[in-house]
N, C-alpha and C positions, 0 to 999 in steps of 0.2 A: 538563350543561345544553346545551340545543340553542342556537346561535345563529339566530336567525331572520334578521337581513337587517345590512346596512352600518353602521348608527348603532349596533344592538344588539352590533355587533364592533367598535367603537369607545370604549362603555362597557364591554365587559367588557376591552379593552386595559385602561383607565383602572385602572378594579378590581384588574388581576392585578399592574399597577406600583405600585400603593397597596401592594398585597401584600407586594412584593419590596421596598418600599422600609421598609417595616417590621422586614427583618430586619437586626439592628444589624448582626451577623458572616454573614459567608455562608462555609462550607468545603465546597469542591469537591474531593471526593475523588474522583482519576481509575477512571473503570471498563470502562477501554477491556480487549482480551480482553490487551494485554503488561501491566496493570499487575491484569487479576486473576489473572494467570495468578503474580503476585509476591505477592497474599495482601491485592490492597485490599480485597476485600468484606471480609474479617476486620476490617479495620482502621475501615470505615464503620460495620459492627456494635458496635464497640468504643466506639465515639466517641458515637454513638447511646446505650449504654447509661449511658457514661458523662456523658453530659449530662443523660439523666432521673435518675438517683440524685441531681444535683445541685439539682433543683425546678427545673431552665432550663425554657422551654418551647423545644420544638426544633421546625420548619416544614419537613416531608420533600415535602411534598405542594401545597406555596405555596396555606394557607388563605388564603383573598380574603373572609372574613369577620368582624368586629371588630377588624381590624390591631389588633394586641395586638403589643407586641413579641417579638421570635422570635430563636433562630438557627437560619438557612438549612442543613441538614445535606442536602447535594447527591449524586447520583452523576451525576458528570461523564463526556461522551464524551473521548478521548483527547490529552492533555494535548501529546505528538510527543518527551517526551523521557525513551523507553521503558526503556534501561539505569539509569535513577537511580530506577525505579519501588518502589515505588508511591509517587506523587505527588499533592502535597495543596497548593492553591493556597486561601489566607482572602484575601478580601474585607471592609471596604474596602482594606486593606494592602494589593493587590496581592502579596503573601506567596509564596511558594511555598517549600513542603520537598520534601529528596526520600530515599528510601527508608525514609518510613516505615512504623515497626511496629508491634503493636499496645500492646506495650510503650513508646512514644514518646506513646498519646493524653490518659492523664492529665498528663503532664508539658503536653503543645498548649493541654489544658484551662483547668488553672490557670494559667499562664502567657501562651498568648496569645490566648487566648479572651477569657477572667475580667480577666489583666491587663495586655494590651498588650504583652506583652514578647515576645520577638525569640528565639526557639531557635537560637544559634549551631550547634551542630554540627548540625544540621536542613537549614542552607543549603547551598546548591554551593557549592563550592569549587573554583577553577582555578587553578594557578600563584601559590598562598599566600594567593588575595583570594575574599572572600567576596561572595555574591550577594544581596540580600535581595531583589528583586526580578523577576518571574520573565522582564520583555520587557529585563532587562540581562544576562541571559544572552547570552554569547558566542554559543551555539547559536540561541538564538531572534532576536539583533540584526538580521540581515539578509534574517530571514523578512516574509512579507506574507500574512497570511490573510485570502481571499473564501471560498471554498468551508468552510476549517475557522477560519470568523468566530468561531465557536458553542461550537465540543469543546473543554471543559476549564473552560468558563465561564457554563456555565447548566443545570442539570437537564436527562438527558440523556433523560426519564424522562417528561416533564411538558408536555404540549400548552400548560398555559396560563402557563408560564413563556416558551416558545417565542413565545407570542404578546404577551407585556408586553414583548417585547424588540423586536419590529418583525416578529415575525412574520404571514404572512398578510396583509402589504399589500400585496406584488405582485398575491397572489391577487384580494384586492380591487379593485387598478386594472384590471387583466386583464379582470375581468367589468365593472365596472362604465364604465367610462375609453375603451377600448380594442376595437378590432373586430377579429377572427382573424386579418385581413389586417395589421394593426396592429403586433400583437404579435409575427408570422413574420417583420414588416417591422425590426424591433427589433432582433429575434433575430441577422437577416443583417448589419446593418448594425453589430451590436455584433463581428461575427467568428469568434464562438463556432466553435471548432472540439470535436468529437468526444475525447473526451479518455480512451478506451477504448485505441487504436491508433493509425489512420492518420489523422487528423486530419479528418475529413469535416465541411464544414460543416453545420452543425445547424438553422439557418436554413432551407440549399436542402433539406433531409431533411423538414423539415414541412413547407417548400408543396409537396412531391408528393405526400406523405399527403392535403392539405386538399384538391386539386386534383382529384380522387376526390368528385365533389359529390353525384352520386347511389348511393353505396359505402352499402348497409343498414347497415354496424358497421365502425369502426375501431379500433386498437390503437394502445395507447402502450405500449412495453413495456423494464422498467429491467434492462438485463443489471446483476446484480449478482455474477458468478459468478466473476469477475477470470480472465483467459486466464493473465497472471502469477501463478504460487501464492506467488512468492517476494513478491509485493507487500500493502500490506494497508489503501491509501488507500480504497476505495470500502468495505470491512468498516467503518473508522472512523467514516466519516460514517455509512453506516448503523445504527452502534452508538450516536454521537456525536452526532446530531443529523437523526434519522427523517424528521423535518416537513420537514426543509428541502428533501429528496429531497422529498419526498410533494406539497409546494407547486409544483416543480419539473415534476413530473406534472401534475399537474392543469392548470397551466398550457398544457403541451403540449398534453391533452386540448381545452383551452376552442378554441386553435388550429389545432386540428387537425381539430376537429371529431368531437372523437374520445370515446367516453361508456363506455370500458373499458379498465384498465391489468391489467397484470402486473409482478408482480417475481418476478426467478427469482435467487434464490440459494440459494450453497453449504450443502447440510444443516452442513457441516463447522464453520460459524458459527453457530453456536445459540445468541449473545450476541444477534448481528444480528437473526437470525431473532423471537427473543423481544420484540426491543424496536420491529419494523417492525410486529411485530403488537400492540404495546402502543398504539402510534403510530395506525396504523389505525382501532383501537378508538374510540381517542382520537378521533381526524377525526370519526368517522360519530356519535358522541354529541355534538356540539358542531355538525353540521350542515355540516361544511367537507367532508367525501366524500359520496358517495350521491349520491341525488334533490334536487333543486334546492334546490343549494347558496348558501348565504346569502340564501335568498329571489331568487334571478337565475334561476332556471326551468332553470338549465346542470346535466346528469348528470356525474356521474364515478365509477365502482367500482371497487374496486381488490384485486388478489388476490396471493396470495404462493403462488410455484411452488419448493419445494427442489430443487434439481440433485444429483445424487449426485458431481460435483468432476469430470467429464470433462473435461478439459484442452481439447478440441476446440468445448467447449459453449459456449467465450468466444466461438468464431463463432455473428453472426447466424442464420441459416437452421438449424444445427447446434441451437442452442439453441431456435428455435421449434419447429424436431421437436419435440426434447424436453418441452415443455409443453405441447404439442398431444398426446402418451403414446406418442409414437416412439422408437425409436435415434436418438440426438445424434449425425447424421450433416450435413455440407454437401451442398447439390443445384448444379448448374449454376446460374449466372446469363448473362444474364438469362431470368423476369424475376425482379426483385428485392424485396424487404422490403417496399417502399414502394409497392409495385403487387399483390404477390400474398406475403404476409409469413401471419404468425398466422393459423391456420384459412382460409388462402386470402384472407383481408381485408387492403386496404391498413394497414401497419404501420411507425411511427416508435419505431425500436430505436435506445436511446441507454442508455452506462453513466450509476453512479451519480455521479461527479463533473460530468459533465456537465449533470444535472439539476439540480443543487446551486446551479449559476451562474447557472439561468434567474431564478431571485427577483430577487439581486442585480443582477441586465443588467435586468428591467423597471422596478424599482427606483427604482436610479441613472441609468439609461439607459445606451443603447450608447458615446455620448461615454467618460464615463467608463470604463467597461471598456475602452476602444480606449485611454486614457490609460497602460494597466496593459500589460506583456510587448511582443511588437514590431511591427511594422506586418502583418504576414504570422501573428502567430501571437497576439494579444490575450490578454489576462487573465496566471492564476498557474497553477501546476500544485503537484499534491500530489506528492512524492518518497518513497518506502519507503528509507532509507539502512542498509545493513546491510553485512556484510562486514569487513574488517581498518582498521578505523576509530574513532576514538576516543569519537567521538559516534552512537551510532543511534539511530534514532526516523525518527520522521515528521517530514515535514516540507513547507514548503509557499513556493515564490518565485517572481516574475516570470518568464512566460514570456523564456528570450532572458537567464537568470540563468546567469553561465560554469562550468563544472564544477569549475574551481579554487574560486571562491567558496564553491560546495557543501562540497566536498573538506575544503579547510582551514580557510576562515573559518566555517562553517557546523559542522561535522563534525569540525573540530581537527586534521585532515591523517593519514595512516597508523598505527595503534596500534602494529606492529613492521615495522622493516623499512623501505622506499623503495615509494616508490610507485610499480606498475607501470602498474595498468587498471584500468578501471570498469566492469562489465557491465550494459548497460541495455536496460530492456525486457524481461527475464529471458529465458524459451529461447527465444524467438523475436526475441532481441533482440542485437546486435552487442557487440563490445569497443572501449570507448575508451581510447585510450594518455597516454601525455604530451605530446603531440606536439597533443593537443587540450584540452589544459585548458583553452585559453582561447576555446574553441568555446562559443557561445551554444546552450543548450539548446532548439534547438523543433522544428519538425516539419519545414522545410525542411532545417537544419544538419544535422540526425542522418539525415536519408535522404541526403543528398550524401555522405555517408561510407560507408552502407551498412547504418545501426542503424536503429532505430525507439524513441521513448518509449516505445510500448505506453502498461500503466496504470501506470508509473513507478515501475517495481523501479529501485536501484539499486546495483550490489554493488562494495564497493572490493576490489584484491586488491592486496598487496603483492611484492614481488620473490622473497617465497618461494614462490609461487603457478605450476604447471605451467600455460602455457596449452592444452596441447598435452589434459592432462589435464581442463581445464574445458570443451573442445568436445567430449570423451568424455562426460563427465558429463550435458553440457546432451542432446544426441544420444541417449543412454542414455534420458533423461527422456523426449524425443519420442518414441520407437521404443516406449515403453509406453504413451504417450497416445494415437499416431496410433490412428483409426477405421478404418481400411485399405481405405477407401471409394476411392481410387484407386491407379492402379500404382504411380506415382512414389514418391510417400511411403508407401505399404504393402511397396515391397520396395526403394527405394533409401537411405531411411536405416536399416535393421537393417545393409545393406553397407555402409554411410560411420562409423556406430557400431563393427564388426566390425575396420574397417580400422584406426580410432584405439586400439582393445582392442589389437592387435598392438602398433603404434608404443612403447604406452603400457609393454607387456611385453618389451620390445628385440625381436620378430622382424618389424620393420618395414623397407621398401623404399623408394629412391629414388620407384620407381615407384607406389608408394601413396601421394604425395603427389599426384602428379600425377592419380592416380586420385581422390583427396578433392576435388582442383579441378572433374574434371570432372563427376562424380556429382553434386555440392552445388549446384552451377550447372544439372543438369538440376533436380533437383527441386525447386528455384528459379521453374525457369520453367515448368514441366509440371505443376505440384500442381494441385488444384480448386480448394482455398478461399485465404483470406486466411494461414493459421498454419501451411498447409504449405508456399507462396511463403517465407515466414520461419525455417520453422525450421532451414532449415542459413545461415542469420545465423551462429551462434556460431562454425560451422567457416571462412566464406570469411574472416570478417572476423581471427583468429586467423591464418589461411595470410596475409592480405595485411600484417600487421603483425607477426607475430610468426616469420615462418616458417624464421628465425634458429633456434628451438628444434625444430620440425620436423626440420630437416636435422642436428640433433645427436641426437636420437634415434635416427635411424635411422642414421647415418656414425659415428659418434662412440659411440654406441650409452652413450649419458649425456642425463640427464635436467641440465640447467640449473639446475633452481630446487632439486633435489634433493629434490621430491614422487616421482616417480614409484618405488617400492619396486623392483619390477625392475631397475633399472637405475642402483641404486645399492652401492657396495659399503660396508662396515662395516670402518674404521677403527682401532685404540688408539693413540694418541700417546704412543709410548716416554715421552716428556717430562713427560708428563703423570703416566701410572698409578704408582701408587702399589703394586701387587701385593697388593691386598686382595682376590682370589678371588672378589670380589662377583660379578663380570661371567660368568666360569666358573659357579659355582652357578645362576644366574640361566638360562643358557642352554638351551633345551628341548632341542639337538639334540648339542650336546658339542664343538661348533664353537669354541671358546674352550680356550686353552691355555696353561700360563706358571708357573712357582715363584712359591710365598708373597714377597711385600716386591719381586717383579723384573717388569717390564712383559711383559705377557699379548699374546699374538697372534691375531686371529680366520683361522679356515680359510675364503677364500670358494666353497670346493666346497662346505663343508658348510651353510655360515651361510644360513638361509631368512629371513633381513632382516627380525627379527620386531621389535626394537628394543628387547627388554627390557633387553639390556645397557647400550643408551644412557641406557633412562631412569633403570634403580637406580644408574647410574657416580656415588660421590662427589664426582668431583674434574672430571666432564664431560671425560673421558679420551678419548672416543670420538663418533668425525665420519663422518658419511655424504660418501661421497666417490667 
């Protein structure tokens, strides 16, 4: 149904909340890509059939016609607390289980559906105490959702769920309220930064678009492609909550002056992808995209461009190649996006968290968002927490929230082990130590070090973690993304990757550390774009904190954390073994030696450090050392 103009989206608000408020239970089953990749769609399915067998009437689709009582059977965007998945939050309880199966939904049914009752072993459990609630979670206690207001709490699915919840008011005040200069005005003054990278204000980004008065066609265009693959915030909202991004646009459009968007994202998201275009669909049959929307005479069309996952294509200009049907290559600047961007037309390129926040900034207004993170860095930021940690998922806290908070309170502190670093930002992004735990996370803090948020990967590592090995790793990654569109980074990180291969293999040099210094610092400062400037982040920032393990690789010719294989040797602890020939048999190379019932000895000429021994050893007889 089309809406025609402001009163006619005012009554059907009314209508879609009648709807929702019809439904006695609402169960939101998360169906973000971690918790289907755990088997929720089976579980939605399951639940579904098992509430029609019962004569329930069940409400997938939020009928707004006879409110007839209902239950609300949801697929919800992503719920951030991805390892307990798949996760199922009932409404009104505030409820939440977690890893349930599909074996768990007749018991949901009878029990907490039909009768109130509370599935003990269903709840989290931390330190012997159980959860019933899902914002008294440890994990979620000291979160603050703007941007992921949504995921996990409303059909992820359903434009006019989206809209009984307060959707589509900004868009309303926008047009109706509000002059372009207005809304840019808003924008700047609420602080909004860029929340892709480097923090660029979002405000100063549209008035040079808008400033362009006689520009025949402008662009709004949502990097959705995430530069960090290791991160998975702007996928969620995309999956989680479509419209909100989509309102986000349009808005920029109205400000902009601008009457054509793109999204370009990752084919590799075909969750995302499925649900922007459901979304989409959604908008332009209800009158909110297209041709003069809600009756205000304002255009906006909107398209979805798939990226094939180039790593480079998280930069601007890289990426409007790309949709333009180029190589996702960077070009010099200036000039830049905002002056000659998309098909040569002035272009306001913003990720998708970014757009997320424009609703809630026109909203509430800029006051309030400036109330939220720090004077220099406003609002919340979403977090990807992954790594040797006890808690992962998503997540989401005040800008200028301290790492430790993250770490331990948020996250439950180290899974094994002491806690070394945090890698953020992913490969173009630094290591943080202990030493900065209690560093406020924002955009000034983390470039005074030498890291960057990026789109907020963030990986814990514990003390068994080489670092020496993770700027191999991260380097390895770049030297296969780089587009080799310049010297620096087309031939100085395969030789700074090459150098760390040695180190990593014990035939590494004093003076190859020295040479990591100074290669990393050229192409530092010599790259073209933004991610080649970045990507030997993981090596300088590893050499200025960690380079204690450097110099034992190479002097010492021992690996620290006792990751690196080369340069470990293999072990039996007289003390230990028991003479059960396990170790010997086990062995591929014959490297293992020793009578029945008497302690075995490994040869290290022969031994190729494959660890079978370690792992079949009964008695954990055997130490890398």
């Amino acid at each position: 149904m089309r809406i025609e103009n402001r009163q006619h989206l005012a009554q059907c608000r009314e209508d879609y909340r009648k709807a929702l408020e019809c439904q006695y239970k609402k169960v939101l089953i998360c169906c973000g890509s971690g918790c289907v990749a755990s088997g929720s769609m089976n579980v939605y399915s399951r639940m579904k059939e098992l509430l029609h067998e019962r004569g329930l009437r069940v409400d997938v689709e939020l009928q707004h016609e006879g409110h007839e009582e209902s239950v609300g059977l949801k697929r919800s965007g992503c719920l951030g607390f991805c390892q307990m998945g798949p996760l199922m939050r009932i409404e009104p309880m505030g409820l939440m289980y977690t890893k349930v199966s599909v074996d768990d939904c007749e018991e949901i049914i009878e029990k907490t559906i039909l009768g109130d009752e509370i599935i003990d072993r269903l709840l989290y459990s931390e330190e012997g105490k159980s959860y019933i609630h899902q914002e008294d979670i440890p994990f979620y206690k000291k979160q603050l959702h703007v941007t992921l207001e949504h995921c996990g709490h409303i059909n992820a699915e359903s434009a006019e769920e989206y809209i009984a919840e307060g959707g589509y008011t900004a868009l309303e005040k926008a047009l109706f309220d509000m002059t372009p200069d207005e809304i840019i005005s808003e924008i700047s003054e609420s602080g909004l930064r860029g929340r892709g990278g480097a923090g660029f204000p979002t405000g100063k980004k549209w008035a040079q678009v808008a400033a362009h008065k006689d520009a025949p066609v402008k662009y709004i265009v949502c990097n959705g492609d995430e530069g960090d693959p290791g991160a998975f915030m702007d996928c969620s909202i995309m999956e989680g909550d479509p419209h909100r991004m989509i309102e986000g646009m349009i808005i920029a459009g109205i400000a902009t002056g601008s009457e054509e968007g793109y999204i370009y994202v990752r084919a590799e998201y075909p969750l995302a992808v499925e649900r922007l275009k459901m979304a989409i669909a959604d908008d332009e049959a209800h009158g909110l995209l297209g041709d003069n929307i809600l009756g205000s005479g304002k255009n906006f069309r909107l398209r979805i461009n798939r990226g094939a996952g180039a790593f480079v294509c998280g930069e601007g200009s890289a990426l409007t190649a790309s949709i333009e049907g180029g190589r996702g290559m960077p070009r010099t600047k200036p000039p830049r996006s905002v002056d000659h961007g998309l098909f040569d037309a002035p272009t306001s390129l913003n990720n998708v968290e970014t757009f997320a926040n424009v609703p809630t900034i026109i909203e509430r207004g800029a006051a309030w968002y400036r109330s939220i993170g720090t004077e220099t860095s406003p609002g919340t930021k979403a977090f990807a927490l992954t790594g040797n940690i006890k808690h992962t998922g998503l997540i989401e806290v005040p800008m200028g929230t301290t790492l430790r908070e993250i770490v331990f309170d948020i996250g439950g502190g180290v899974k094994n082990g002491k806690f070394k670093a945090v890698q953020i930002g992913g490969p173009s992004g630094g290591c943080l130590t202990e030493e900065h735990l209690d560093l406020p996370l924002d955009f000034e803090s983390t470039k005074k070090i030498g890291a960057i948020i990026g789109s907020g990967g963030l990986v814990v590592m514990g003390d068994d973690t080489c670092m020496v090995e993770i700027a191999r790793f991260f380097m390895n990654f770049t030297k296969k993304e780089s587009c080799g569109k310049c010297a620096t980074c087309r031939e100085g990180i395969p030789k700074i990757q090459a150098i760390l291969e040695r180190i990593t293999h014990g035939s590494g040099t004093i003076e190859d550390i020295d040479m990591l210094q100074e290669l990393s610092s050229v192409v530092k400062t010599c790259s073209l774009c933004g991610l080649g400037k970045t990507a030997t982040n993981p090596v300088l920032s590893t050499l200025k904190y960690f380079k204690d393990e450097y110099i034992a690789h190479v002097v010492d010719k021992k690996c620290p954390a006792g990751a690196c294989r080369s340069l470990c040797t293999m072990w039996i602890d007289p003390l230990k073994c028991i003479g059960c020939t396990k170790c010997a048999r086990n062995c591929p190379v014959g490297a293992i030696t020793g009578e029945l019932r008497k302690p075995h000895k490994i040869d290290p000429e022969k031994c190729i450090k494959c660890r079978e021994c370690k792992n079949g050893c009964p008695k954990h007889a055997i130490k890398e050392v």
